[in-house]
N, C-alpha and C positions, 0 to 999 in steps of 0.2 A: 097584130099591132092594134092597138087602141087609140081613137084622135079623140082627146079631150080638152075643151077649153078651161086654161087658168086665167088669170088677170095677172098682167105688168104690173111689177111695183113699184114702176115709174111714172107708168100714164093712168093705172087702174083699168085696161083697155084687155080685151079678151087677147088671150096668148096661146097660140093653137100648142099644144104638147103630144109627141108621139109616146108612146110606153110599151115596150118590147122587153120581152122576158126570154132571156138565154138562160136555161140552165136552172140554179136557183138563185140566179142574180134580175133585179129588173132595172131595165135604164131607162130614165126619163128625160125627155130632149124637151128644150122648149126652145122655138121656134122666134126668133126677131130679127125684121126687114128696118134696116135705115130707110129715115126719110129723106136724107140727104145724102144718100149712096148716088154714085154718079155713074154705075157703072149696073146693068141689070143684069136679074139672074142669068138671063141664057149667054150675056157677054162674060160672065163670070166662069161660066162651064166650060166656055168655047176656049178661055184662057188659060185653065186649071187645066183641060185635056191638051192644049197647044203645049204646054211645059211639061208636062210630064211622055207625051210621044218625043221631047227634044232630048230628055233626059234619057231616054233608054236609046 
């Protein structure tokens, strides 16, 4: 996996991208944090895993 800075083409602000090659396909992920997200990553995790242990 490769971390490469691109820039937002909203703020022009570095935008960290992962880039992962399965196969002969490559994906590129680019990475964006709200500044007005009310809710933080680790609350987000805690959430997604609390809903999906309810689900099964």
């Amino acid at each position: 996996m490769n971390n490469t800075a691109t820039h937002s083409t909203t703020t022009n602000t570095p935008c960290p991208t992962v880039r992962k090659q399965i196969g002969k396909t490559t994906y590129i992920v680019r990475v964006h944090f709200s500044q007005t997200a009310k809710e933080t990553m680790e609350d987000k995790i805690k959430r997604l895993l609390r809903e999906e242990v309810r689900k099964m």
